[in-house]
C-alpha positions in Angstrom: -9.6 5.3 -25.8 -6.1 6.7 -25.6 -5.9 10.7 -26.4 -3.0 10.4 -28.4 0.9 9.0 -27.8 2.1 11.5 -25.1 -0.9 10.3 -23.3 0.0 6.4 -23.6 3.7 7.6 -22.7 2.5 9.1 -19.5 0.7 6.0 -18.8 3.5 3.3 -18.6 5.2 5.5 -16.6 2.5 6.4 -14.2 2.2 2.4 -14.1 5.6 1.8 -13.9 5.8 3.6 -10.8 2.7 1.9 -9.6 4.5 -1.3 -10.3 7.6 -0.2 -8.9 5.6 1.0 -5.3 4.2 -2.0 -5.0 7.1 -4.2 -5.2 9.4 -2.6 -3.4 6.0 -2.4 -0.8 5.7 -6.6 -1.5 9.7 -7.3 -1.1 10.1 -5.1 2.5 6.9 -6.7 3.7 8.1 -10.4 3.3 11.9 -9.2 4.3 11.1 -7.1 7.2 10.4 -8.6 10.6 9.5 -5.4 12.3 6.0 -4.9 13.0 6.6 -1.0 12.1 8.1 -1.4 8.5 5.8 -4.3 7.5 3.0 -2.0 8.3 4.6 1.3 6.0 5.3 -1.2 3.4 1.7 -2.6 3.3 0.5 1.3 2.8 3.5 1.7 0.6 1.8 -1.3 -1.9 -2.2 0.6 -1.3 -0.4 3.5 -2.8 1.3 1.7 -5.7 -2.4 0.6 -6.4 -3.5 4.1 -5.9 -1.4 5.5 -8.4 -2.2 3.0 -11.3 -6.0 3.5 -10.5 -5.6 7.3 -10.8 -3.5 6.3 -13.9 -6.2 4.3 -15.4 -8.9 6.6 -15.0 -7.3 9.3 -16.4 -5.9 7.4 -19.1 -9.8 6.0 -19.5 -11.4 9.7 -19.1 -13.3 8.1 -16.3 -13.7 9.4 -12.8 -14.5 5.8 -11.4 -10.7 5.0 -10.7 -10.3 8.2 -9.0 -13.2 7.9 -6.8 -12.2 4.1 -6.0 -9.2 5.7 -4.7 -11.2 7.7 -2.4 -12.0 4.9 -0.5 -8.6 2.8 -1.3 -7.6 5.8 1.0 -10.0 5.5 3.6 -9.2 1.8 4.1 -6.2 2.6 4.1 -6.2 5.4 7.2 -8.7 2.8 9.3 -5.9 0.4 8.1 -3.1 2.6 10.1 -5.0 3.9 13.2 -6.0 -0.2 14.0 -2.5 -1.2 13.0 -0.4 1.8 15.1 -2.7 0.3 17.9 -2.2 -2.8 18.1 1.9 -2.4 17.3 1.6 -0.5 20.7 -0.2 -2.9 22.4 2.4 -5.3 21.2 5.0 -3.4 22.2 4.1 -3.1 25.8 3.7 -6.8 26.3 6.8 -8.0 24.9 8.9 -5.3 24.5 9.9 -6.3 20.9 8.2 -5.2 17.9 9.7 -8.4 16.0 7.0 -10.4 14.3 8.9 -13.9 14.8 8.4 -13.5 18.9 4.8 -13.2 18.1 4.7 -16.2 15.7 3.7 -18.8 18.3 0.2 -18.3 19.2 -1.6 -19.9 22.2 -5.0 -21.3 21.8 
């Protein structure tokens, strides 16, 4: 139940700039060929969806999209410390971090 219309205002905006994160997240993903920026632009969408969550649940007076965040979060970390891992190991066997060398796997 919305609290009144400054409340709803604050809303779309918060959700606009959910929107916005994510798209610009979305659009550098499928652009980018470097391992690196694909990866910031993947945690650049989880906090798009991190702010309309928070946006939602205050909007809602509801703590359960702010706790869902919590772990959005943690995903997100065990998301980055795998990723930064692997880009190294990448790194060191090809010397390239561009995703089309690695695009031909071997079986």
């Amino acid at each position: 139940m919305p609290l009144n219309a400054i409340d709803s205002l604050a809303l779309s905006h918060f959700l606009l700039t959910g929107a916005v994160l994510f798209c610009l997240g979305l659009i550098g993903f499928i652009s980018r060929r470097n391992l690196i920026i694909m990866f910031l632009c993947t945690e650049m969408m989880f906090q798009g969806v991190a702010v309309s969550l928070v946006a939602f649940s205050r909007f809602h007076l509801n703590d359960t999209g702010q706790t869902f965040v919590i772990f959005v979060l943690t995903i997100a970390a065990a998301e980055a410390a795998l990723a930064l891992g692997l880009v190294v190991l990448l790194f060191r066997r090809k010397k390239t971090l561009d995703a089309l060398a690695w695009s031909d796997l071997k079986g």
